[in-house]
N, C-alpha and C positions, 0 to 999 in steps of 0.2 A: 504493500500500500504506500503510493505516494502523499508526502504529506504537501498541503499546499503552501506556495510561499508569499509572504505575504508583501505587496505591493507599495513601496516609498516613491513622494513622487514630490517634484523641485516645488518650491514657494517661491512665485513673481508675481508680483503687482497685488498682492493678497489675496491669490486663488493657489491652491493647489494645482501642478499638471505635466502632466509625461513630457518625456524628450519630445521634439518637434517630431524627431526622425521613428523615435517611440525602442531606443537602444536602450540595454540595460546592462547593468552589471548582479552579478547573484554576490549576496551577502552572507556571511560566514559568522555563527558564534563560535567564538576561538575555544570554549566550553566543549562540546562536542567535532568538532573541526566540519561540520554540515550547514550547508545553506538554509535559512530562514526567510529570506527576504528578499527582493529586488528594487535597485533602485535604479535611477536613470542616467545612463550614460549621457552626457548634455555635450551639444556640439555648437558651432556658432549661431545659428538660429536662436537656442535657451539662453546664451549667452547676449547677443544681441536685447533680448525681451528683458531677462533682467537689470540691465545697464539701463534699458529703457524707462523702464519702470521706477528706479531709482534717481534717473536725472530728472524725471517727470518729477517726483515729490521733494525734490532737492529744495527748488525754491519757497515753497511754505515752510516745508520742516525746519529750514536755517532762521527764515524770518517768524517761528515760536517765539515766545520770549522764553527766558532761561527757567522764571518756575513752574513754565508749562510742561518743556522738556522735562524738568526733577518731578513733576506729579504722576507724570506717564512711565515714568523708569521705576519709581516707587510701585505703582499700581503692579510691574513686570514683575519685580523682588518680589513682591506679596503672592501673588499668582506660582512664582515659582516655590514659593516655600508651601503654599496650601497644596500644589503636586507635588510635592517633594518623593510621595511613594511612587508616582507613576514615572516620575525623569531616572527613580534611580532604578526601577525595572528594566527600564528602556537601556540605560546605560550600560547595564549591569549585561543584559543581550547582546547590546554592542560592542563590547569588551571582556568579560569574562571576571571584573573587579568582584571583590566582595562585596555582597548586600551592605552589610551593617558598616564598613570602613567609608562605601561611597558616600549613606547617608549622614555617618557622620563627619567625617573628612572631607568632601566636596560641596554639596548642597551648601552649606552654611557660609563656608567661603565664599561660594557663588553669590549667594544672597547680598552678603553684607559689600559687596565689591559692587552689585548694581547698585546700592544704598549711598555707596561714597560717592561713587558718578553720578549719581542723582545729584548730590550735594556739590558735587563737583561743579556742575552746569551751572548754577550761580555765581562764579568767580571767573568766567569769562570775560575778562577784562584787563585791559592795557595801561600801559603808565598814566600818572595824572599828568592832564596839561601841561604843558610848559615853553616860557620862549627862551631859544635856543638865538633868535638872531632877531632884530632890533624889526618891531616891527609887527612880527610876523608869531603866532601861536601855534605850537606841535602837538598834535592825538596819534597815541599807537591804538590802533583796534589790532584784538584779537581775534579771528573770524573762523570759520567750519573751512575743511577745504573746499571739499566737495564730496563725489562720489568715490566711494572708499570699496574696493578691490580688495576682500580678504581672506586668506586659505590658514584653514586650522588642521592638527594635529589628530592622530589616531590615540595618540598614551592618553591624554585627557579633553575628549570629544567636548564634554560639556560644559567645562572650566576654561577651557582655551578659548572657545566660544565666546564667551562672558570678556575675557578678558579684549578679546576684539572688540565685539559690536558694541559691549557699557561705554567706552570713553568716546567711540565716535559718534554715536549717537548723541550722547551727555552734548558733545562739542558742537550738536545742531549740523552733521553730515546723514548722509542714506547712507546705506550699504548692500553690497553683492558679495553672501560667507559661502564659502564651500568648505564643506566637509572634509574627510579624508574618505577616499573613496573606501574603504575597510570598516568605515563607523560614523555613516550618516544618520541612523533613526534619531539619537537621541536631540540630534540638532533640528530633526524637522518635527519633532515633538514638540523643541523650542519654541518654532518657528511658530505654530500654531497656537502657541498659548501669546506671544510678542505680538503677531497679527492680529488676536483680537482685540489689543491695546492701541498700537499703532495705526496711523493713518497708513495709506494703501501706496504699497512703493517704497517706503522707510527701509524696511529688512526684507531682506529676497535673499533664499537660501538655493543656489546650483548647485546638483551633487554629477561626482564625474570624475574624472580619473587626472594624470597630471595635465594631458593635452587641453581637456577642460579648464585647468589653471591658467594654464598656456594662454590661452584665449581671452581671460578672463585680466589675465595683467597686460596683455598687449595691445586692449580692446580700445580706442581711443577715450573711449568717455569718461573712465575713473584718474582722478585726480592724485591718486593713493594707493598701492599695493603693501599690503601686511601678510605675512607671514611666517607662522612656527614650522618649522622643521628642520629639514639636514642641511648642510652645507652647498650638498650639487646643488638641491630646489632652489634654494637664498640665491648662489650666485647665476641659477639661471633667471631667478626672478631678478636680481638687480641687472642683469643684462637685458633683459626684454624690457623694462621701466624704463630703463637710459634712451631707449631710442623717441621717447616722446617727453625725454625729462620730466619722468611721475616720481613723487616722493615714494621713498620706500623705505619702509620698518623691516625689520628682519631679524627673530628671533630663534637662534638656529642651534645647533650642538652644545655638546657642553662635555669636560671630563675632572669634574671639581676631586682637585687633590684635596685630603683630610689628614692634617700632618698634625703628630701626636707626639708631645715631649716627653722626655724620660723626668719631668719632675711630679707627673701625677704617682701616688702610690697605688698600690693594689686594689685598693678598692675604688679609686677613680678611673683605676684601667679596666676593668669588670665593669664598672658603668656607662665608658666610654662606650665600650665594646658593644656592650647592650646598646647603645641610641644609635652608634653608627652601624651597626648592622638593620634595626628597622632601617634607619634613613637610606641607604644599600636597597633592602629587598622590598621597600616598601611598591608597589605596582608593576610589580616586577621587575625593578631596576629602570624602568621605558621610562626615564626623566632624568632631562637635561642638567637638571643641580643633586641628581642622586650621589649620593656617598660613594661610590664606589671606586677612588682609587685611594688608597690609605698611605701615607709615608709617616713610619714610624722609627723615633728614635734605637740606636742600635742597643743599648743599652736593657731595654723594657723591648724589642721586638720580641722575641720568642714567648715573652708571659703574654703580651697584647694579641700575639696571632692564637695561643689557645685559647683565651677567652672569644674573641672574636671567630672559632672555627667552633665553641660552643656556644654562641650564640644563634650563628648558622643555623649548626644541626637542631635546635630544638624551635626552627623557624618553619612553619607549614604553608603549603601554597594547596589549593585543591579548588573547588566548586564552591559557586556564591555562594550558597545556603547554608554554607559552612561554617558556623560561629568562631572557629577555632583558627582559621586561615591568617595571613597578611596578605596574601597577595594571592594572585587567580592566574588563568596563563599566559603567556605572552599574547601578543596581539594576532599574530597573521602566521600561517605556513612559512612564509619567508624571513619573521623573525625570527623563527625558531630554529632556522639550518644558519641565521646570521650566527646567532648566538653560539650553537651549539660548535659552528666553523673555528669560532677563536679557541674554544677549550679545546678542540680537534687539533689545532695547528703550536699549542703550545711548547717552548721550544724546549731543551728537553734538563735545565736548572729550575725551569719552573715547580713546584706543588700542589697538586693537588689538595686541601689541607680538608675539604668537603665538599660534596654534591659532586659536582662536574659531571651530569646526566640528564636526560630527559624522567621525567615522571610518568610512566604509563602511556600508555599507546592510544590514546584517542583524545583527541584536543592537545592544545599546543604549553602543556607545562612544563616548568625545568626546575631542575629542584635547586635551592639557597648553596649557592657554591662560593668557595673561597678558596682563593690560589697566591700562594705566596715564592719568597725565593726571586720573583722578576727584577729584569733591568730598565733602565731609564729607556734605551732605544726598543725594547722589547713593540713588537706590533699591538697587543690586549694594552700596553701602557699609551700607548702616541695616539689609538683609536679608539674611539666610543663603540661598546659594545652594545648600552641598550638593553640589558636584559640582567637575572639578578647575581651578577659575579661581582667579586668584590676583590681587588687585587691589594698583594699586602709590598712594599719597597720598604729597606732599612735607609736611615740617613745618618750620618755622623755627626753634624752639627746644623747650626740654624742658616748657615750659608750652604752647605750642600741642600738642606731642606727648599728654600728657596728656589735653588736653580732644580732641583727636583719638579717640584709645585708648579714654576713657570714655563720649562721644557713640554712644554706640548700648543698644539695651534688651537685649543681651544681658553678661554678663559670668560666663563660666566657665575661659576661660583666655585667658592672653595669653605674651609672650618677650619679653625687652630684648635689644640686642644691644650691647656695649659694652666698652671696655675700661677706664672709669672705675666704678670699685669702690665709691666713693661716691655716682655718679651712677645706678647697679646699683639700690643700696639703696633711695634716693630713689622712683625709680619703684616699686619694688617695696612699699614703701609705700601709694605714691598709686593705682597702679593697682586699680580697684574689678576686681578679680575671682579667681576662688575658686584659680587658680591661676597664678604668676608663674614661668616659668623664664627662667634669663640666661645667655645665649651660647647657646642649645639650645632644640628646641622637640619636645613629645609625650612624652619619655619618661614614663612611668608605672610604680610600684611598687608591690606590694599593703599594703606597710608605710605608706605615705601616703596623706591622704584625696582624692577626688576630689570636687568639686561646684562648683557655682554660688552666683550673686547675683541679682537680679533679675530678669528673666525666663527666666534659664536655671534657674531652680528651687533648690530648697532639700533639705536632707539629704545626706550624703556616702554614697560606694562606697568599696570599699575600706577597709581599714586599721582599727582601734580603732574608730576613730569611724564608719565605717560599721557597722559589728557591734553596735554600741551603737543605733544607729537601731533594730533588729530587739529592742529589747528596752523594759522599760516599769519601770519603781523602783517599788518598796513601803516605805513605813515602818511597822516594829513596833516597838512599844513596849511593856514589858513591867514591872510594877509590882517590885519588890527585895521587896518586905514582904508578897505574896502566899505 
């Protein structure tokens, strides 16, 4: 008996509706590794419609006033927090998370991040007047761009989301999100709960593959391309922007060293151990500021890697329903030969110290691994693996540590661990990347900005300064004597 699969289909103009050409893609719970769903392949026609759609509402939406915007972002918060059960089911299909971590690790964050952008929308605003040259009066307006082009992520479908469309919108722009072709429902779940708030053409959700991206950032009409993902995506997005000089945000890789001094004692090395292993295997590793490359002093190496290979082993990954889990399975088929490639090609001073396997033969699990013994040029050290490995490197001092920590081309976040408060600083200094936490690793707040360095991309989420990204200065100048 086949079972039947059930039908997603793009949101433009505040209708639900199929690919033009009516293509599809079959959607996978990574849960069972079996199709559930179809959604639509979108080609320049859907693309077309929704740019359409969005320039057509552009000019009311910007000219709202700012508490009307914060009333209708408020009304979204509320709305999503009253579904709260039904976004994290959906999600939970879409990706294979835990029930009880999504609802309570995502939802709430989601919530309070449209709440701030709501607040946000009323501090759109530029310098006070002033005369600059005899005569003559200066105003900065701060203004919406326009039509904002933005592609979100498979690790956190629902979260990444939020984190796109809350600031641009707040900032009086429309928007065209696409999903990740691997984990569209729960965004077009979104979508239908935002459209009933929103005026028509605000939010348009294209679901579709990367040529669909493609399309979508090269399209003339968007003012703006954003988005999360890898390195190749980013720099082909910024390549395809450049030719029509479209702004572009770009939040991309990440391989956050978590560098651990030999002045904590025993029991702060067992507790280490314990946060940075959630922070490690927390969604499976599939996040860009996950814990997972450790540089620890040489001194406390060998007591930190057993705590840290038993913290591993008594980490469970299984099925949502699971009360016991942290994490669920990787995202896709293709994750899971990524992932399983690096442990496969490790070179042969590496260790093993746990896991280093697949879990069970149906859907795409891996069990809590940790491997220690690597070098600096090592390939699992220089690349993002993405999935829950956790590599352990010894350092001799706070200058090899360093150039440990910064030897790699990515820098979006990293963690000191330390009880010298001096030595805290120091690193947090030197260390090239966009985020430093010490004694802790992953929390995030919507009051703070998030981003990168170097090839984890440029522009911040979150916070002021993300909000600001979504928006573009004017200077008027205006003569006294007129």
């Amino acid at each position: 008996m086949t079972t039947a699969l059930r039908t997603l289909r793009n949101y433009i103009g505040g209708e639900f509706r199929d690919a033009a050409d009516g293509r599809t893609i079959e959607i996978v719970n990574p849960v069972t590794g079996e199709s559930y769903a179809t959604s639509p392949l979108s080609g320049q026609a859907d693309v077309d419609a929704a740019m359409g759609a969005a320039a057509a509402a552009f000019p009311a939406w910007r000219d709202t006033t700012p508490a009307e915007r914060q009333r209708l972002l408020l009304k979204i918060a509320d709305a999503f927090e009253a579904r709260a059960g039904e976004l994290v089911a959906v999600e939970s299909e879409n990706t294979g998370k835990p029930l009880g971590l999504t609802a309570s690790e995502e939802v709430p964050p989601m919530v309070d991040q449209i709440r701030f952008f709501a607040g946000a929308a009323r501090l759109l605003e530029g310098r006070s007047a002033g005369e600059y040259m005899e005569g003559m009066t200066s105003i900065v307006r701060r203004e919406p761009v326009g039509v904002c082009a933005q592609v979100a992520p498979w690790n956190y479908p629902m979260l990444m989301a939020v984190w796109k469309f809350a600031p641009a919108l707040a900032a009086g722009n429309t928007v065209v999100l696409k999903p990740s072709d691997t984990t569209p429902a729960s965004t077009l779940l979104m979508a239908a709960i935002v459209g009933s708030i929103l005026p028509k053409g605000v939010f348009n959700v294209v679901c579709g593959d990367r040529d669909t991206g493609r399309l979508m950032v090269e399209h003339p009409t968007p003012a703006m391309a954003s988005i999360t993902g890898s390195v190749r995506a980013g720099t082909q997005v910024a390549a395809s922007a450049a030719k029509d000089v479209k702004r572009v945000h770009l939040e991309l890789g990440g391989k956050a060293p978590v560098v651990v001094f030999e002045d904590l004692d025993s029991a702060a090395i067992a507790q280490a151990a314990e946060g940075i292993s959630v922070a490690g295997f927390f969604n499976a590793g599939q996040d860009c500021t996950a814990a997972t490359r450790v540089l620890v002093q040489e001194s406390v190496h060998d007591e930190f890697v057993t705590a840290l290979a038993r913290a591993a082993a008594g980490t469970k990954t299984g099925r949502p329903d699971d009360p016991g889990v942290l994490y669920g399975p990787l995202n896709n088929a293709n994750q899971l030969t990524q992932v399983s490639g690096f442990v496969e090609r490790l070179p042969a001073h590496a260790r093993i110290e746990t896991g280093g396997h697949r879990v069970g033969d149906k859907g795409y699990f891996y069990a809590p691994t940790v491997v220690s013994g690597l070098k600096q040029d090592d390939e699992i050290i220089q690349n993002e693996v993405f999935g829950p490995v956790i590599t352990v490197q010894s350092f001799r001092d706070e200058a090899q540590a360093l150039e440990y920590a910064n030897g790699v081309d990515y820098a979006l976040a990293s963690s000191v661990w330390t009880k010298d408060h001096a030595r805290a600083m120091r690193m947090s200094k030197k260390l090239d990347f966009g985020c430093v936490w010490i004694n802790t690793h992953i929390p995030l707040v919507a009051e703070m900005p998030h981003g990168g360095f170097k090839k984890s991309g440029y522009g911040k989420d979150l916070s002021a300064y993300g909000f600001e990204d979504y928006t573009r200065i004017k200077h008027v100048m205006t003569s006294l004597d007129a």
